[in-house]
GUKEGU-826285 format. One line per 4 residues: number of its first residue (from 1); their letters; for each residue y negated, z negated, x negated of N, C-alpha, C. Coordinates in steps of 0.1 Angstrom, whole numbers, plus 2048, in hexadecimal, padded with zeros to 3 digits. Each point is the difference from the previous one (the first is absolute). Example, Ala and Ser with C-alpha at 12.3 -4.5 7.8 and 13.67 -1.06 7.14 Angstrom:
2
1> as> 839/7B2/77C/7F4/800/809/7F4/800/7F7  7F5/807/804/7F5/800/7F7/7F5/7F8/808;
This chain:
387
1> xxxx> 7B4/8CA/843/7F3/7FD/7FB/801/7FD/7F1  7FA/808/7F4/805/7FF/7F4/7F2/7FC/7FD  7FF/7F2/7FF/7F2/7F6/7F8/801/7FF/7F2  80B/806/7FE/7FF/7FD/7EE/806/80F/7F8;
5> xxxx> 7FA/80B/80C/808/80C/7FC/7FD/804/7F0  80B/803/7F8/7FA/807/7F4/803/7F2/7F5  7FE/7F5/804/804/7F3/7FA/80E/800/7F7  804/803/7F8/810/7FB/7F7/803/7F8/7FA;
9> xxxx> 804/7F9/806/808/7F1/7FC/810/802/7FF  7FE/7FD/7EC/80E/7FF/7FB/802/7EC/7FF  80F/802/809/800/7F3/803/810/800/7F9  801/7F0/7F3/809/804/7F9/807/7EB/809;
13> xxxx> 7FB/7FE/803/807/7F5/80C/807/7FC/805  80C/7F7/803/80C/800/803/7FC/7F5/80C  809/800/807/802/7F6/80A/7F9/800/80E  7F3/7F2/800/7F9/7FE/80E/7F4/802/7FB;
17> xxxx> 7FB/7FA/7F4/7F3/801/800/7FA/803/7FC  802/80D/7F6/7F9/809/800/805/80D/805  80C/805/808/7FD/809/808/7FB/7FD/811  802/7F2/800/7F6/7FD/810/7F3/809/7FB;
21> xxxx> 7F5/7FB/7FA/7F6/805/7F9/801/811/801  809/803/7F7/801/80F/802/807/805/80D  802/7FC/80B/802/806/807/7F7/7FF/80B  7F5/7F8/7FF/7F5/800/804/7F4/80B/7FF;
25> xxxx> 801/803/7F4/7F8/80F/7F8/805/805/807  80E/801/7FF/808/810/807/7F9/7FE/80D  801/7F7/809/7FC/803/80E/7EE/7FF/801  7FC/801/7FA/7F4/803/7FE/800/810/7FD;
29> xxxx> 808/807/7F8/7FE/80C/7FE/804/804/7F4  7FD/7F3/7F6/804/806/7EE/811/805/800  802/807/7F8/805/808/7F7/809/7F5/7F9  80C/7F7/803/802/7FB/7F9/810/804/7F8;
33> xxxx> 7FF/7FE/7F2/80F/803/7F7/803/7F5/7F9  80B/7FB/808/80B/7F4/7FC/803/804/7EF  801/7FB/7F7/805/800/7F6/80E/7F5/7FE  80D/80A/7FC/80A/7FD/807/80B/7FD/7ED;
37> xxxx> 808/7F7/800/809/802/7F6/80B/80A/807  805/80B/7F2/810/807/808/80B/7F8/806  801/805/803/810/7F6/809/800/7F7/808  7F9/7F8/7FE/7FC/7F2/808/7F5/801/808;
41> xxxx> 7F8/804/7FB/7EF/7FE/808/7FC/7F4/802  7F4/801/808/7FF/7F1/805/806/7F4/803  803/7F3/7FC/80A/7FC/801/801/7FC/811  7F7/7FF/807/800/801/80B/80A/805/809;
45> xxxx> 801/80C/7FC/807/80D/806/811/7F6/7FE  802/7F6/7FA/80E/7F9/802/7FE/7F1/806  7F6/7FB/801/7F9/7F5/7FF/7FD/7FB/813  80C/7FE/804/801/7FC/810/7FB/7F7/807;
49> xxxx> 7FA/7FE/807/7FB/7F3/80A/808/7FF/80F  80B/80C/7FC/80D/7FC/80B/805/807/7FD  80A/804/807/810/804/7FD/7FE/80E/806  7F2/805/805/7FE/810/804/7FD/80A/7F7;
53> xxxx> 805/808/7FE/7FB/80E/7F8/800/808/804  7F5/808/7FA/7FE/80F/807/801/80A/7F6  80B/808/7FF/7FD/80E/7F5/80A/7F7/7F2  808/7F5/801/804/7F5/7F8/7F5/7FA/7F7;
57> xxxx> 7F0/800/804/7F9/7F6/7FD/7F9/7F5/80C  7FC/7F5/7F9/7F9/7F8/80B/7FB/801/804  7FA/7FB/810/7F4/804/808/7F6/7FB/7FA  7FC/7F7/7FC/7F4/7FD/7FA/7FB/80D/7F5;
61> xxxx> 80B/80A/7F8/7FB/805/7F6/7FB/809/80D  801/807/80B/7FD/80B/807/7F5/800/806  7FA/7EC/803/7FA/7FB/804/7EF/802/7FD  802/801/7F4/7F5/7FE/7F7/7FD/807/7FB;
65> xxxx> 80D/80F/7FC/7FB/808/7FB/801/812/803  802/7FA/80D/7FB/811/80B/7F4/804/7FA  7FC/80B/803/7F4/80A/7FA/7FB/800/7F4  80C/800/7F7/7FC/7FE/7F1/80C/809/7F9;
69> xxxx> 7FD/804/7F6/804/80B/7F5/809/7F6/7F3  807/806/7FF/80E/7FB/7F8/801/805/7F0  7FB/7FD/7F6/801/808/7F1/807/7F9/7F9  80B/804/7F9/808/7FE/7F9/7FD/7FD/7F2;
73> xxxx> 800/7F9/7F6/7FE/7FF/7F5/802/7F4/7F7  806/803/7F9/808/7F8/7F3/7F4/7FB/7F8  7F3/7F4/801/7F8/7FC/7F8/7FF/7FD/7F1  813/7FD/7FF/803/800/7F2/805/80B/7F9;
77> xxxx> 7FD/80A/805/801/80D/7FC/7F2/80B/7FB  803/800/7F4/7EE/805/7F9/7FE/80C/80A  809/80A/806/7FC/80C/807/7F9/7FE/80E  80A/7F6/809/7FA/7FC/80A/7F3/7F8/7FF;
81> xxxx> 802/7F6/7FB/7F1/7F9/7FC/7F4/806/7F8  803/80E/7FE/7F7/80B/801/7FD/806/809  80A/800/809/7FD/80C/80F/7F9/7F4/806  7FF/7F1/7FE/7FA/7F5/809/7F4/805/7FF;
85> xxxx> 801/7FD/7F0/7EF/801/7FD/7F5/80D/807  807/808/7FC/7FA/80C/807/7FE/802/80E  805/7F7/804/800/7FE/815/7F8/7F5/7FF  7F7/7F5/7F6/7FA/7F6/7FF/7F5/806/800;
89> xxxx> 7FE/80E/7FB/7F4/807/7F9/7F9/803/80D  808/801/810/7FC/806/808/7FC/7F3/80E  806/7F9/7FC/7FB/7EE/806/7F7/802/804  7FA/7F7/80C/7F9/7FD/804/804/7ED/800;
93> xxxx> 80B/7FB/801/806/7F2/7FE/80B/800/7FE  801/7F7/7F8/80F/7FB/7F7/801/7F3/806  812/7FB/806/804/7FC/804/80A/7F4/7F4  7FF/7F4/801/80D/7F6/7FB/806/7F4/804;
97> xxxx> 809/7F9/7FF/801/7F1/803/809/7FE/7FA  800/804/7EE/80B/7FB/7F6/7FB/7F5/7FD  802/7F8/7F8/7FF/7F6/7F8/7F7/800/7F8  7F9/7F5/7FD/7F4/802/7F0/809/802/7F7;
101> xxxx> 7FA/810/7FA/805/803/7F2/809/80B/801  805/803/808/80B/80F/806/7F9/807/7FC  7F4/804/809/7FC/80C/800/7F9/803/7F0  7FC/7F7/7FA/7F7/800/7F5/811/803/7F1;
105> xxxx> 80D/7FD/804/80C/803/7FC/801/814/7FE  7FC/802/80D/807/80B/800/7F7/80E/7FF  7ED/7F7/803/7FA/809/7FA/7F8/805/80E  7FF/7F8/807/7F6/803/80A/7F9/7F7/802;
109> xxxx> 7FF/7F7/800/7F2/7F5/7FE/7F7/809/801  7F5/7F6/807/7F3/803/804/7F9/808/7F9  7FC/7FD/7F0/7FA/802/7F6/803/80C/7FD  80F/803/7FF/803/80D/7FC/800/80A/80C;
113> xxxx> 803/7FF/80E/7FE/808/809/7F0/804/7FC  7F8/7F5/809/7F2/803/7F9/7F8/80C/7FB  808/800/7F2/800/809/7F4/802/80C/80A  809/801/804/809/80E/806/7F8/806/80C;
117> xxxx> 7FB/7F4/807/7FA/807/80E/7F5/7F0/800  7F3/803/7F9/7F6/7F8/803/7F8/7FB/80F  803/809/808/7F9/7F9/810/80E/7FE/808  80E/7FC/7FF/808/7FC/806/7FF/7F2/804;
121> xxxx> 804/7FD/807/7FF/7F3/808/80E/7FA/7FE  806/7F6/7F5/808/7F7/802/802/7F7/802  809/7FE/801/804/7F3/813/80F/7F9/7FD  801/7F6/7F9/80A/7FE/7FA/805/7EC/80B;
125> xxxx> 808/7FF/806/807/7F2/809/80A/7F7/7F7  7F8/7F3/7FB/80B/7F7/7FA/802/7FA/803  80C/7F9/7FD/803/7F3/80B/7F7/7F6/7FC  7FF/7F9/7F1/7F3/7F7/7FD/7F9/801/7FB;
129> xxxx> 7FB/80F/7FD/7F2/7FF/7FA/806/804/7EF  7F8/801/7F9/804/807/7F0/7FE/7F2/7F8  7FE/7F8/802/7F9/7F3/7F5/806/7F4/807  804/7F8/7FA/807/7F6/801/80D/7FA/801;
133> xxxx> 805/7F6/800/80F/7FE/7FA/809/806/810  7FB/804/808/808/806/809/803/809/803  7F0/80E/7F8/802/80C/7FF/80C/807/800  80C/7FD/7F8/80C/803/801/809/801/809;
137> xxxx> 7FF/7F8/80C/809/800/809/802/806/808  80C/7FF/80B/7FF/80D/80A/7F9/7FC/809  7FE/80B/802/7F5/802/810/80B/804/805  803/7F6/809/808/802/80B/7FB/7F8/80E;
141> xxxx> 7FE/805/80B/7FA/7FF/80B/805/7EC/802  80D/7FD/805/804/7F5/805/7F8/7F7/7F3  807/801/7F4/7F9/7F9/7F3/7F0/7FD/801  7FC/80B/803/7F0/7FC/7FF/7FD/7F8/80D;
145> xxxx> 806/804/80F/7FB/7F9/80B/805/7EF/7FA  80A/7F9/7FA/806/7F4/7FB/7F7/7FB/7FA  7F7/806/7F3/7F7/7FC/7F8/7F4/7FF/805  7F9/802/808/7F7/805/807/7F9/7F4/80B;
149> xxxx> 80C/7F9/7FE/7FC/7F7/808/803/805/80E  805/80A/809/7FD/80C/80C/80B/7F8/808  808/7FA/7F8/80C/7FC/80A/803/7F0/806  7F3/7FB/7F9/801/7F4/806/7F4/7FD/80D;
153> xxxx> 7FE/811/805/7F5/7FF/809/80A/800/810  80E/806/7FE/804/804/809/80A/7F6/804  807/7FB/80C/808/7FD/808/7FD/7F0/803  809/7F5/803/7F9/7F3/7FE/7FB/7F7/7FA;
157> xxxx> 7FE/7F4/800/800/7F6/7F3/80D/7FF/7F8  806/7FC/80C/80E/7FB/7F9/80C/807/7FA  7F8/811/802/80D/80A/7FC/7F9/807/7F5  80C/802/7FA/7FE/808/7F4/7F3/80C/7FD;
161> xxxx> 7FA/805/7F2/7F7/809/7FE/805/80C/80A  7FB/808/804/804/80A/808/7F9/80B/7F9  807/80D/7FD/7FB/80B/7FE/7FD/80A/80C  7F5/807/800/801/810/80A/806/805/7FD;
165> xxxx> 806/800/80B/80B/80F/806/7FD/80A/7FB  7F7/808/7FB/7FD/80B/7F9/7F5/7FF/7F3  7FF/80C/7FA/802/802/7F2/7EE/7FD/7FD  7FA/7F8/806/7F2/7FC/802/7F9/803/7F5;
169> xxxx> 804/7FB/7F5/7FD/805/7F3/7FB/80A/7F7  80D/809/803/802/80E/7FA/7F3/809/80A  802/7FC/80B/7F7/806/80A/7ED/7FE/802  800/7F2/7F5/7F6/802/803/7F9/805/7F5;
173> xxxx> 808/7FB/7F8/7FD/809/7F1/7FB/80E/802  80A/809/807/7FD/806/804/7F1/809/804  7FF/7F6/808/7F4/804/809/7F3/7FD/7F8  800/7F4/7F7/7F5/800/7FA/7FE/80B/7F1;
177> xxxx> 80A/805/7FC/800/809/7F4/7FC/812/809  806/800/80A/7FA/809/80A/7F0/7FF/7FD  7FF/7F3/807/7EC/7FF/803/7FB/804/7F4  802/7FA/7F2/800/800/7F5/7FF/811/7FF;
181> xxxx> 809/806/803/803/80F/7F9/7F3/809/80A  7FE/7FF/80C/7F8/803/809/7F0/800/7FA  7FC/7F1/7FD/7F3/7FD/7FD/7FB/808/7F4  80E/800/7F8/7FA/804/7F1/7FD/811/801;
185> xxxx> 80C/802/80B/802/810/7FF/7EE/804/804  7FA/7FC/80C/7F1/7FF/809/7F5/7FF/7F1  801/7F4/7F9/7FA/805/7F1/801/801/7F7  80D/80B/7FD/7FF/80D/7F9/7F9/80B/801;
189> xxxx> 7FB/801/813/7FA/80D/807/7F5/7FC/7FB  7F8/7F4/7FE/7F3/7FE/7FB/7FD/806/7F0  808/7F6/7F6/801/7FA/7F3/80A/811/7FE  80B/800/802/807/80B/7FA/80A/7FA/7F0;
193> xxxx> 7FC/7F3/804/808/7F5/7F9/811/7FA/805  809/804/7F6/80C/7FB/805/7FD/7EE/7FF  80F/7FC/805/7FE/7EB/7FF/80C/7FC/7FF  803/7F3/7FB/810/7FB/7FF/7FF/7F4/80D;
197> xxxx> 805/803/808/803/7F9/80D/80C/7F4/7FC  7FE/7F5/803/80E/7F6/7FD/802/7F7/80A  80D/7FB/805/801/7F9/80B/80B/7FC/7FB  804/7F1/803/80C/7F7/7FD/802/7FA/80B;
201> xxxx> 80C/800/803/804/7FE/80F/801/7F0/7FF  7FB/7FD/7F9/7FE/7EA/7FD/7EF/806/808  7F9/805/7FE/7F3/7FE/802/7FF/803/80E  809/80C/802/7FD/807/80E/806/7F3/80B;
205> xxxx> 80A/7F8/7F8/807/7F7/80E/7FA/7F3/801  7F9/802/7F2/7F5/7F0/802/7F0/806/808  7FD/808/802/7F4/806/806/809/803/812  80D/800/7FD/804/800/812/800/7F2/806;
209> xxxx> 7FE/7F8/7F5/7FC/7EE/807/7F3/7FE/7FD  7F8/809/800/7F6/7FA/7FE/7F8/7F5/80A  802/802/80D/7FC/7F4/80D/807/7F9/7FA  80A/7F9/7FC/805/7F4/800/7FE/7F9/7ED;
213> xxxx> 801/809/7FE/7F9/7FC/7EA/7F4/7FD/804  7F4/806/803/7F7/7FB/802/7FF/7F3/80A  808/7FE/80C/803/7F0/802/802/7F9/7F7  80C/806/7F7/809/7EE/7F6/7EE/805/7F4;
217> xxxx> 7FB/80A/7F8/7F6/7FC/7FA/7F7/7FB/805  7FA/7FA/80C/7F4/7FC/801/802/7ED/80B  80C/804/7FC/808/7F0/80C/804/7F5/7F6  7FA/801/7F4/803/7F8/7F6/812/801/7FA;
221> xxxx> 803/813/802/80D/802/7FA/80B/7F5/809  7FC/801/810/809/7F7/806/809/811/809  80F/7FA/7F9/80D/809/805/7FF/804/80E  802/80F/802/7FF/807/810/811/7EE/803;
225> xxxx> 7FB/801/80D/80A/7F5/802/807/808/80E  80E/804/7FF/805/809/80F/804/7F5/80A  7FD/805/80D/802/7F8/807/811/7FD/806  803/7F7/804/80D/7FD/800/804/800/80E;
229> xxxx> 7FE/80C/809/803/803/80D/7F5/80E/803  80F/80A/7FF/7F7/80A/801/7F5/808/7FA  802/7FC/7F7/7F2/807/7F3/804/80B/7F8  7F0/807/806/7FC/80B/7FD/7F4/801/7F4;
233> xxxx> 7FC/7F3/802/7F3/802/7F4/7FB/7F6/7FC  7FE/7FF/7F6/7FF/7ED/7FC/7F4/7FC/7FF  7F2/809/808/7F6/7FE/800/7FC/800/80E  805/805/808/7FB/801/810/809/7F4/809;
237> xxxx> 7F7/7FE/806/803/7F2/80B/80A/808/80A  80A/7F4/805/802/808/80D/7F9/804/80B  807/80C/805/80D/7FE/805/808/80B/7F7  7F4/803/7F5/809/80C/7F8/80F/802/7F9;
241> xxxx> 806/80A/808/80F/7FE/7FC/803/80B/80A  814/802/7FF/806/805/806/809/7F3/809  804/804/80B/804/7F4/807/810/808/808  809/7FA/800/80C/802/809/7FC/800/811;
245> xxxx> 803/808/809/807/800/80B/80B/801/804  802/7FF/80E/80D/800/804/80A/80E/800  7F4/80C/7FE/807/807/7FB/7FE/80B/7F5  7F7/7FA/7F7/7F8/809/7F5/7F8/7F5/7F5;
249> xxxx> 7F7/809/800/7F2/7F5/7F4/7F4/807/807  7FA/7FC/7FC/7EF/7FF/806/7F7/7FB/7F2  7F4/808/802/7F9/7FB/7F0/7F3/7FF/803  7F8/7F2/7FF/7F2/7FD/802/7F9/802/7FA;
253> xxxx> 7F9/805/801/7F2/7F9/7F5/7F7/7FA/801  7F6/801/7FC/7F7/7F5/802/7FD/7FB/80C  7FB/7F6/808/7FE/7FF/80D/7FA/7F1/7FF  7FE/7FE/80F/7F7/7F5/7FF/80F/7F6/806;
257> xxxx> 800/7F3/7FE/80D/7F8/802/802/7F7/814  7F1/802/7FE/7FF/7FA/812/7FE/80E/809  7F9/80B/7FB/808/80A/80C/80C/806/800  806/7FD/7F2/811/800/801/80A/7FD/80A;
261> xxxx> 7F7/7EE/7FE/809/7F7/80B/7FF/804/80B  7F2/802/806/7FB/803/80B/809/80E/807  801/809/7FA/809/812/803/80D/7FA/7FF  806/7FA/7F7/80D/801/7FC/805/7F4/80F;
265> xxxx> 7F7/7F9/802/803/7F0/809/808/7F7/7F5  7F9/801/7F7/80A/7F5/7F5/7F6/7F7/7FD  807/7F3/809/7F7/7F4/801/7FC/7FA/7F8  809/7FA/7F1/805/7F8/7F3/7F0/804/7F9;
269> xxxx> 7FF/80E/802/7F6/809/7F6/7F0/7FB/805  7FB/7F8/809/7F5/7FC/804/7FD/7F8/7F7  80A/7F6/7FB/7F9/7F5/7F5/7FB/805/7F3  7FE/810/801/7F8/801/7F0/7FA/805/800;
273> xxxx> 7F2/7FA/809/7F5/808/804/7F4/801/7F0  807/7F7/7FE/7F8/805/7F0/803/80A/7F8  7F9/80A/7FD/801/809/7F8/803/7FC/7F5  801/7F7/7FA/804/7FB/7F1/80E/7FE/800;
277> xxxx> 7FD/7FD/80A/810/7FF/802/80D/808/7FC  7FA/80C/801/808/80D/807/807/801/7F0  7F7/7FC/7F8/807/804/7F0/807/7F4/7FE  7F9/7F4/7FE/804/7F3/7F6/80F/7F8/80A;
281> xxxx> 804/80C/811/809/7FC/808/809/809/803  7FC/80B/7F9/809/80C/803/80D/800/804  809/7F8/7F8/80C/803/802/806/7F7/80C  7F7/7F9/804/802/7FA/80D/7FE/806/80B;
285> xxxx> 7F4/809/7FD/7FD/807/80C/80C/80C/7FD  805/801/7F9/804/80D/802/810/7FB/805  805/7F4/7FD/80E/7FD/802/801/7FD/811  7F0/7FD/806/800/7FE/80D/800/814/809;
289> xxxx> 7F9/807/7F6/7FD/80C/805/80E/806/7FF  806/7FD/7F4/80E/809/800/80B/7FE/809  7FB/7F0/804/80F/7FC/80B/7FE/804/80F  7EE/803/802/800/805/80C/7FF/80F/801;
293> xxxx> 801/807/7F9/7FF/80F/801/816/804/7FE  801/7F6/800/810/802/802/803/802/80D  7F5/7FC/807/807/7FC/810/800/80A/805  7F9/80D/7FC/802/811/807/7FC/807/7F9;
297> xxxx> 7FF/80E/802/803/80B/7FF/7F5/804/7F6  803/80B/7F3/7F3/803/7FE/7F4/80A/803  80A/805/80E/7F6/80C/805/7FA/7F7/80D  805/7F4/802/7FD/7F5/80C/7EC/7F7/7F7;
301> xxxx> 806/7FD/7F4/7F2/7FA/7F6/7F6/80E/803  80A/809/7F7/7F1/80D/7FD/7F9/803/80D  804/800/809/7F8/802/811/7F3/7FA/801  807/7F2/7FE/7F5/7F6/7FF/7F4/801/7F9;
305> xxxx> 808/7FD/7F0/7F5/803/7F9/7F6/809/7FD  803/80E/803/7FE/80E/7FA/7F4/800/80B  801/7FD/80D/7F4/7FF/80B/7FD/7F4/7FF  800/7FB/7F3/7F2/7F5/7FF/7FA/803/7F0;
309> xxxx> 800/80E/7FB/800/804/7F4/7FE/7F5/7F6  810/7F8/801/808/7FC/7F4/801/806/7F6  801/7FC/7F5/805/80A/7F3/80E/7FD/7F7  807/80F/80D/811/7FC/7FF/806/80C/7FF;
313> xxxx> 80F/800/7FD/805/80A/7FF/80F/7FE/800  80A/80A/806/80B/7FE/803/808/804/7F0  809/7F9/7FD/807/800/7EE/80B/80E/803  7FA/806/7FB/80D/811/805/809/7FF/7F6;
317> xxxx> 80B/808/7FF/803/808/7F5/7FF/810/801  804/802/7F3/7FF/813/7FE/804/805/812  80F/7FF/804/806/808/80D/7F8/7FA/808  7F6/7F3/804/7FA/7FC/80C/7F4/808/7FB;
321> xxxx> 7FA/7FF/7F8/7F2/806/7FA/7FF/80F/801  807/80C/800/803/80E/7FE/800/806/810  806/7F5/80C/7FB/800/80C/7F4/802/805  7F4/7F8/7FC/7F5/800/803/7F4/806/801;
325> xxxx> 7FF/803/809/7F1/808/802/7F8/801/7F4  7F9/7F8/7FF/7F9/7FD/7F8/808/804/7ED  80A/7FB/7FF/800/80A/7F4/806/80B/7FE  804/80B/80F/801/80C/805/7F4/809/7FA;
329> xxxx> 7F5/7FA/805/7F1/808/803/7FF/804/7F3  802/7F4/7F5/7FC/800/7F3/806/812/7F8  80E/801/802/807/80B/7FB/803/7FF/7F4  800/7F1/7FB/804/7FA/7F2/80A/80C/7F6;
333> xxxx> 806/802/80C/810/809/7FB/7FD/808/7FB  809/808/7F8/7FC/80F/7FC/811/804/7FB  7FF/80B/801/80D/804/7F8/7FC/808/7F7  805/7FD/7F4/7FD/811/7F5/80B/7FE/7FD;
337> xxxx> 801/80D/7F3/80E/80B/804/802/805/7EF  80D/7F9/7FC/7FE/801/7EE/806/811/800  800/804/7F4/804/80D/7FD/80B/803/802  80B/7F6/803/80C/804/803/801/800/812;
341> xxxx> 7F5/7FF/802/7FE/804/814/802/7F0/804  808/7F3/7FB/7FC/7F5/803/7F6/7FA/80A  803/7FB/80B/7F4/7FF/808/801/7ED/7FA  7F4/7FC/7FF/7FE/7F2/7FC/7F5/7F8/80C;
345> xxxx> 801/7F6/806/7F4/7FA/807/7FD/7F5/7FA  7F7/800/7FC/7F5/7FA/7F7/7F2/7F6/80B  7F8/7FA/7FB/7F0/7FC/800/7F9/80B/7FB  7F7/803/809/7F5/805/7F9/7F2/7F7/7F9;
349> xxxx> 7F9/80A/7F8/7F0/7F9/7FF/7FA/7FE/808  7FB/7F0/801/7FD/7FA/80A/7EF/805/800  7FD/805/7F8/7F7/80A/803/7F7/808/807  7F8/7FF/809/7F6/80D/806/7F4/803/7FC;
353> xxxx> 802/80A/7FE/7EE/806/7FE/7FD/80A/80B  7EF/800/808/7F9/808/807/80C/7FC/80D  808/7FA/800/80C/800/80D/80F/806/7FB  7FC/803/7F7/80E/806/7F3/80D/7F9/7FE;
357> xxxx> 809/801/801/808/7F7/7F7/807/80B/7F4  801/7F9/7F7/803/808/7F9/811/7FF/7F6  806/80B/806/80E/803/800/804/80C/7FB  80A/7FC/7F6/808/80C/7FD/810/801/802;
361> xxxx> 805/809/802/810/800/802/805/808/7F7  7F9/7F9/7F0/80B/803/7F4/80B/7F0/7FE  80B/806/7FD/802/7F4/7FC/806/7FE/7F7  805/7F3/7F3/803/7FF/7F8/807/80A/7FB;
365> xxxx> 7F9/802/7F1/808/80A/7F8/80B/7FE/7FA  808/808/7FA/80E/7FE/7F8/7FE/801/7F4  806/7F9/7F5/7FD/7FE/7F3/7FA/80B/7FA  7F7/804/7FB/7FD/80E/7F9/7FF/80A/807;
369> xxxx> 7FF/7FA/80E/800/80F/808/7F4/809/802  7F6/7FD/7F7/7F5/80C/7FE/7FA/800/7F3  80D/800/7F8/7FA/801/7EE/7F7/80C/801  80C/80D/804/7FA/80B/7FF/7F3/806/808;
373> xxxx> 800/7F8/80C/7F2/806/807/7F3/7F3/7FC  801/7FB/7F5/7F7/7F7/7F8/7FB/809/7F7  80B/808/7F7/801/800/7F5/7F8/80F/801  804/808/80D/7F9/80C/7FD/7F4/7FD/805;
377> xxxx> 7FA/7F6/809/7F3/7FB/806/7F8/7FF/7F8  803/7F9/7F3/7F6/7FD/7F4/806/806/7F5  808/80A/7FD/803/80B/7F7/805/7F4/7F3  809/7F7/804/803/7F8/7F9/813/807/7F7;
381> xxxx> 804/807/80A/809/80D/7F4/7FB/803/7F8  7F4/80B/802/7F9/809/7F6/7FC/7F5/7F7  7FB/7FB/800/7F9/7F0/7F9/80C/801/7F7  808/7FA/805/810/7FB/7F7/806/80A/7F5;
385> xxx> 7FB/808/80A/808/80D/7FA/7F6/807/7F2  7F8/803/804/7F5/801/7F3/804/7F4/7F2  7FF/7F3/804/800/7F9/7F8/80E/802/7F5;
């Protein structure tokens, strides 16, 4: 299902978050052309999140950038940076996540695209925004979750800032310069007006705490405080948390604390019949909840609770998770299949339209691997060649 058929997005982006973004278009339907340096490409394409490669690049580069078009070009080169321009002419969105001041360096800034193709839509991801004494820094995923305040929401009191396990950041960035590139694309079809779309991945990761910023602003600026047994959120009362069994973890959520006791038969837990309790005692109730959910099984708890519609869930990993029914049905998987016949299994777009999911089994391109079918697409030889 091609929802954005006819759409071209030159995406000149490195890394997570601005090809998450563009490979979002792509599964939507657009037309998207990576803009690539010779020899290197993306730095991605070397840039590991494990010791696996595919094709001698990383999985993440394959990850993110299945169903997308590969163009070669030397930006510091007056010829290529003429073949850009002339493939800018044909845009429908322009893609970035350089630094303030790169692009305006080498001659593609807003202002002057603009000039070149007036109803394009660009869409440019910084790490902090263009103004201020931080504007300069790297936008780098872990860095920004550190500054962000993001890491002092996770693990106990007494243990260290904790970071997510994944690239939260880059990803959401992502998704909002997406929304961003979507909304404006919807009025242009009105107006016929191009727009400069901007997203800084400081804004996108402080708008992903927004439940809890809007706590510390309106609590008299009083600190998320994590709880010191078991804590999952430094706003919710117990019994919220993940809890050890005898032979796994088990993970609560909200619930009431006396039908707890009552299902579980955990006697200790009757004395906090007060609801107020449940927060300003948390970590008592939860030190009594953790030592008694030790005493069996966690498919022995889920029984219980799941037929008293508790709100629980068994802690998987990937090999326990890939078993299950339930994320069977989904069909998450997909394989696509790079040019060199490579078979890759990937996530698909989480995606459906009308009952749709929508899937393609291209998969990541090879450096430059469709200069030429770009170049004769939008007669960007003859272009060159004339000149």
């Amino acid at each position: 299902m091609n929802l954005l058929k006819d759409i071209v997005v030159i995406d000149f982006s490195q890394f997570l978050s601005g090809p998450s973004a563009a490979l979002r278009l792509a599964d939507l339907g657009a037309q998207v052309i990576k803009i690539e340096r010779p020899g290197t490409g993306d730095i991605c394409r070397q840039l590991y999140v494990s010791d696996v490669m595919i094709e001698g690049e990383s999985t993440i580069f394959h990850a993110i950038n299945r169903n997308k078009q590969s163009y070669a070009a030397d930006l510091k080169n007056p010829d290529d940076l003429a073949k850009v321009k002339q493939l800018l002419t044909h845009a429908d969105v322009m893609m970035h996540n350089f630094r303030p001041g790169v692009m305006e360096r080498i001659g593609l800034d807003y202002e002057t695209v603009k000039q070149i193709n007036p109803s394009i839509i660009y869409a440019e991801v910084s790490g902090y925004g263009n103004e201020g004494e931080w504007k300069d820094l790297p936008g780098q995923d872990l860095l920004l979750q550190a500054v962000s305040g993001l890491t002092w929401l996770s693990n106990n009191h007494n243990e260290s800032p904790t970071p997510m396990g994944v690239a939260v950041v880059d990803i959401m960035a992502g998704t909002h310069i997406a929304q961003g590139i979507l909304a404006t694309l919807y009025k242009r079809t009105i107006t016929g007006e191009g727009a400069l779309v901007q997203v800084s991945m400081f804004e996108s990761i402080l708008d992903f705490q927004f439940e809890v910023l809007t706590s510390y602003y309106n609590d008299g600026n009083q600190l998320p405080m994590r709880g010191a047994v078991n804590s999952a959120h430094a706003y919710i009362a117990a019994p919220y948390g993940i809890y050890k069994t005898n032979d796994g973890y088990l993970a609560l959520a909200m619930s009431d604390i006396l039908t707890l006791s009552r299902l579980l038969q955990c006697e200790p837990l009757q004395q906090y019949g007060n609801s107020n309790d449940w927060f300003s005692k948390r970590d008592e109730i939860k030190y009594i909840l953790a030592n008694h959910l030790l005493t069996n099984s966690t498919y022995y708890w889920l029984r219980i609770l799941e037929s008293a519609d508790i709100w629980c869930a068994p802690v998987m990993n990937y090999d326990e998770l890939v078993q299950q029914d339930g994320y069977k049905v989904l069909e998450m998987e997909i394989v696509v299949h790079t040019s060199n016949g490579l078979d890759v299994t990937t996530t698909r777009c989480p995606i459906r339209v009308d009952g749709k999911k929508l899937v393609s089994q291209k998969g990541a391109p090879q450096l430059g691997e469709h200069n030429a079918a770009i170049e004769q697409q939008f007669q960007l030889e003859k272009i060159y060649q004339e000149k």
